[in-house]
C-alpha positions in Angstrom: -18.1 -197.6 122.6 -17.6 -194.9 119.3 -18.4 -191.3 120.2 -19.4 -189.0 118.1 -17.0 -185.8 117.6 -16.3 -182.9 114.8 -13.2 -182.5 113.3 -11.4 -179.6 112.6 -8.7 -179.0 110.4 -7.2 -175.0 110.6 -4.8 -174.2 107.6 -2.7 -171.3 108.7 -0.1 -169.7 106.1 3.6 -169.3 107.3 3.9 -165.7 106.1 1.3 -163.2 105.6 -0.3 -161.8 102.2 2.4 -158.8 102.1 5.1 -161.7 102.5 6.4 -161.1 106.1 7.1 -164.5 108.2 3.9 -164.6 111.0 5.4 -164.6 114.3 5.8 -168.1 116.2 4.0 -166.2 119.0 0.9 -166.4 116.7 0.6 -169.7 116.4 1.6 -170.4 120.5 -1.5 -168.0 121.2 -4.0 -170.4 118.6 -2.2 -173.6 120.3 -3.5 -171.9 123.8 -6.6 -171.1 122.6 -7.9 -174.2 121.5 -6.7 -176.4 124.1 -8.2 -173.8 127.0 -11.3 -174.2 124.5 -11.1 -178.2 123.5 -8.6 -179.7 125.7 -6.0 -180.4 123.4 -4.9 -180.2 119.5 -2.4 -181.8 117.2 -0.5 -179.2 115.1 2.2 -179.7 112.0 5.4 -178.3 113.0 6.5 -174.9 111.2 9.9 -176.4 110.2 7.8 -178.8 107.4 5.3 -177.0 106.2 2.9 -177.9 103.2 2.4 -176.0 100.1 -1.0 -174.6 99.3 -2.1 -173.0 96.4 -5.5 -170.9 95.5 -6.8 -168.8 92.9 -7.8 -165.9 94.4 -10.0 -163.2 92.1 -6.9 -161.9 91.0 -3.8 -163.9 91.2 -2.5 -167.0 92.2 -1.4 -167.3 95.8 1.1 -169.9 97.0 1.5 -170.4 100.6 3.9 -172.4 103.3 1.1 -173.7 105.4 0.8 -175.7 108.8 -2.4 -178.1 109.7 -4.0 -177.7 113.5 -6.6 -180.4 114.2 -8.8 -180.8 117.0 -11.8 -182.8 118.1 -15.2 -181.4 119.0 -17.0 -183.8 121.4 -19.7 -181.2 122.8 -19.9 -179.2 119.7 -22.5 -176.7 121.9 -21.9 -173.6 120.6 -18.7 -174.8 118.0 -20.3 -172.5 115.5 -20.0 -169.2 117.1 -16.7 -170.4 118.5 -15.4 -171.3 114.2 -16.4 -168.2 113.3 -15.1 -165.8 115.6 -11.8 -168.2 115.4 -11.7 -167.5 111.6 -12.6 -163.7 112.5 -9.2 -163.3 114.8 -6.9 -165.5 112.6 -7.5 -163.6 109.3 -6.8 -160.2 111.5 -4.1 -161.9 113.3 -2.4 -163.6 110.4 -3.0 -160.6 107.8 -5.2 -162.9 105.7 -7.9 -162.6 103.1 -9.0 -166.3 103.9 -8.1 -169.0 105.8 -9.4 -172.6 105.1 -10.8 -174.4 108.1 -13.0 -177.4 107.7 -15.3 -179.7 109.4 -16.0 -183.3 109.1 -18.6 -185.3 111.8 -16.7 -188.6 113.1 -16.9 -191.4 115.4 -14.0 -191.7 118.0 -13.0 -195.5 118.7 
């Protein structure tokens, strides 16, 4: 029987917006973090990232970035929980945006 579950797909840079490489530590405490929260996560390792590129208002930004996933079955209260995520990552990672999206799906 399908259930029904949210996707989430975190795009975290390598290095932050003045250049410096983000600490792996970073990333172990997002790892923690979302499986206390969801019970588990599939993350891109750091040694292959992907390239990302954005116009910002100003310039161009090119980015080494990795791609966390993770399912939603419950999705009470996945709102509040996005947004302060968002909140600590772009303090965390030195950011001026992160990209995190959302997609509804059925689990088989």
């Amino acid at each position: 029987m399908p259930r029904r579950a949210r996707r989430y797909d975190i795009f975290l840079p390598l290095t932050s917006n003045s250049g410096k490489a983000i600490p792996k530590r970073k990333f172990g405490a997002v790892e923690e973090r979302l499986v206390q929260r969801l019970g588990g996560l599939t993350a891109q390792r750091r040694e292959f990232p992907l390239q990302g590129i954005w116009q910002g208002k100003t310039r161009l930004y090119v980015d080494e970035v990795i791609i966390m996933t993770f399912l939603d079955f419950h999705s009470h209260g996945s709102g509040r929980f996005i947004a302060g995520l968002k909140s600590s990552l772009l303090e965390d990672f030195e950011q001026i945006e992160i990209l995190i999206t959302e997609s509804s799906l059925q689990v088989h």
